[in-house]
C-alpha positions in Angstrom: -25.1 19.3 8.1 -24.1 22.2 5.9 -21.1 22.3 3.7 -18.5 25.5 4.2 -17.2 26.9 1.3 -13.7 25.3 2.0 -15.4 22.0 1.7 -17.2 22.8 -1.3 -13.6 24.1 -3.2 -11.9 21.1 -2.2 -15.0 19.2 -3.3 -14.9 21.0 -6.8 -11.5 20.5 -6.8 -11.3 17.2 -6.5 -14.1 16.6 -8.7 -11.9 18.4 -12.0 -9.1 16.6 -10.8 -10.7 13.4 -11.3 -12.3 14.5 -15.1 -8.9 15.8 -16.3 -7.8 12.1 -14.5 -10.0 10.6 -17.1 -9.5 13.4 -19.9 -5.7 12.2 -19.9 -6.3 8.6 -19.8 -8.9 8.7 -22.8 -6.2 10.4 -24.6 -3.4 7.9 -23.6 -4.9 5.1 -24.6 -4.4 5.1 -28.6 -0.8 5.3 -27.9 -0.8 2.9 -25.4 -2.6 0.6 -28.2 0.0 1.2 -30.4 2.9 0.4 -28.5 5.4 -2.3 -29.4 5.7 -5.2 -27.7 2.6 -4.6 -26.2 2.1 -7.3 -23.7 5.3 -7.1 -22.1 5.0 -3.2 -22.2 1.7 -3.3 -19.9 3.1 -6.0 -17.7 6.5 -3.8 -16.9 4.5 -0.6 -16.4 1.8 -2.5 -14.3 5.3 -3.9 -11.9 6.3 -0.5 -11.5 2.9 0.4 -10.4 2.7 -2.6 -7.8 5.8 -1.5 -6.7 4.9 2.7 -5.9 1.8 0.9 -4.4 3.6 -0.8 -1.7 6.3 1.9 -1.0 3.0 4.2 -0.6 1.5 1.6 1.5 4.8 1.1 3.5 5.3 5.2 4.4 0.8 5.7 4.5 1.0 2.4 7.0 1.5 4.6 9.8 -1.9 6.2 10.1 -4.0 2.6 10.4 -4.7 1.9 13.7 -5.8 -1.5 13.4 -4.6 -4.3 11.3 -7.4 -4.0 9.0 -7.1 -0.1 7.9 -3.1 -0.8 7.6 -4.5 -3.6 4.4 -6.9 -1.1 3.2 -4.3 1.6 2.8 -1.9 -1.2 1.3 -4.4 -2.5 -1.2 -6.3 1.7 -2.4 -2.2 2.5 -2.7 -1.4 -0.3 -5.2 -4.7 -0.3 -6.9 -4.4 3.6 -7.4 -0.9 3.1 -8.2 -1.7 0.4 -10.8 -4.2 2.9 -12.3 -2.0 5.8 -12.4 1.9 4.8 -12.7 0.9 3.4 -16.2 -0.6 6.4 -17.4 2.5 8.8 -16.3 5.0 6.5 -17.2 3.5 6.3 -21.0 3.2 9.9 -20.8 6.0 11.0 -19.7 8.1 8.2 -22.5 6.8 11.0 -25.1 8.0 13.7 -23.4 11.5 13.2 -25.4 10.9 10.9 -28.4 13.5 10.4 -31.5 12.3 8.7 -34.4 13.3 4.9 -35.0 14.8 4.5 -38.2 13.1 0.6 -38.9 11.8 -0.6 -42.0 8.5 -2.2 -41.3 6.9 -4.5 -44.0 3.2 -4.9 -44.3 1.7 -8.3 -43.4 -2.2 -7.9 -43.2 -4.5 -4.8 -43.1 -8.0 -5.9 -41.4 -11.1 -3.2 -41.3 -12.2 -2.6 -37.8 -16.0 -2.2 -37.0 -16.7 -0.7 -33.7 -12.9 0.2 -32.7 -12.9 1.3 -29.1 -13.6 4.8 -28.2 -14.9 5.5 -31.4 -18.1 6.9 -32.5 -21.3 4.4 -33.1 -21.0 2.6 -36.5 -23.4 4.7 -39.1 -25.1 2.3 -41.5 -24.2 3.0 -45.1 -26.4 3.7 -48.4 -26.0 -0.4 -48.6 -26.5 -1.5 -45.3 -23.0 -1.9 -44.6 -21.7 0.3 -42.0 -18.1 1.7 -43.0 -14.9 0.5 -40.8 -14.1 2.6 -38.0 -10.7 1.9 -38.1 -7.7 -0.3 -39.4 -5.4 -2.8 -38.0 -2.5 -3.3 -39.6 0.1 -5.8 -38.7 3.5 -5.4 -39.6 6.8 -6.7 -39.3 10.0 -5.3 -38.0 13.4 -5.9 -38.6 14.0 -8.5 -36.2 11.0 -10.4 -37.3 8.8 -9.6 -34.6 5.2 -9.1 -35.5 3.3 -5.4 -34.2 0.0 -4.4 -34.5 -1.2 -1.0 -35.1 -4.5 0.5 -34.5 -5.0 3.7 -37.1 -8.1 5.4 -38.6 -7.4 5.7 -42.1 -6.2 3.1 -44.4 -2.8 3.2 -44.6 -2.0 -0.1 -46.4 -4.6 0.8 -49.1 -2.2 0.5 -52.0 0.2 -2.2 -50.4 0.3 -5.7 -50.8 1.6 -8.1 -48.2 5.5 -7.9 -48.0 5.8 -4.2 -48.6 7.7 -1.5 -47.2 4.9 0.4 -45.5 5.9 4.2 -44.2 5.0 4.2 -40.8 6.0 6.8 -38.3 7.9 5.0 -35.1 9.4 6.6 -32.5 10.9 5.9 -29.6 10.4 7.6 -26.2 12.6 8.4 -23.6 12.6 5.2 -21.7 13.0 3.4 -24.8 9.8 2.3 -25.3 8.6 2.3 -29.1 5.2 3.2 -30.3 3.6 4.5 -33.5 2.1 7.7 -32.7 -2.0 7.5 -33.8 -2.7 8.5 -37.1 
């Protein structure tokens, strides 16, 4: 079987759709990380995605035949929608940001060794390799505690209970995150 050259564009095509699919998500995730109320962030964007899953399911049902393409068209439209809803939702909350005008106070700044996505861990002169980034918990103004993955040290002059100047901003649907430093 040979290919045509309309089958090799759309296979070329598809192909750079699916790096710069990755390219974004790479790039999404530190702000993801850093995202306030993080849990209950990830939960409410993975709902929405559940949720454009089975509308897409409900108007794709149409071309199963049998019973069993129907569920496979249900369950590759929510787990794609799970996937991607996420990412264009988080995306899309910096599209319009304002800054948040919180004071945060330090709590704890903790070295991080092996911080994902990050290059490997190069040994030191001493043996030790040095952190390869910082996780600093703070807390806001309504006592909440956050967690914030940066690369440099931030909180190297601060004690705990300190006012510590860090950017927060809040994004078009409301949700607050500290933009990667």
């Amino acid at each position: 079987m040979k290919l045509k050259p309309s089958d090799v564009k759309k296979i070329l095509t598809a192909l750079l759709l699916f790096i710069l699919f990755i390219v974004l998500f790479v790039g999404e995730i530190p702000y993801l990380m850093n995202t306030f109320n993080f849990y209950v962030t990830l939960a409410i964007l993975f709902l929405c995605g559940i949720a454009v899953g089975v509308l897409i399911g409900f108007l794709l049902k149409k071309w199963g035949e049998e019973l069993i393409s129907k569920f496979q068209i249900f369950v590759s439209s929510i787990v794609l929608s799970v996937v991607i809803v996420p990412l264009l939702i988080s995306w899309s909350n910096r599209l319009y940001t304002s800054p948040l005008e919180e004071t945060l106070t330090l709590v704890e700044s903790d070295e991080v060794y092996g911080m994902i996505l990050k290059s490997e861990a190069r040994k030191a002169e001493d043996g030790v390799p040095p952190p390869s980034g910082y996780l600093i918990t703070v807390q806001r103004q309504s006592g909440k505690l956050e967690q914030i993955r940066v690369d440099t040290d931030i909180a190297e002059n601060l004690a705990p209970g300190d006012p510590i100047d860090l950017k927060v901003r809040r994004g078009m649907y409301g949700i607050v995150y500290a933009p990667p430093q």
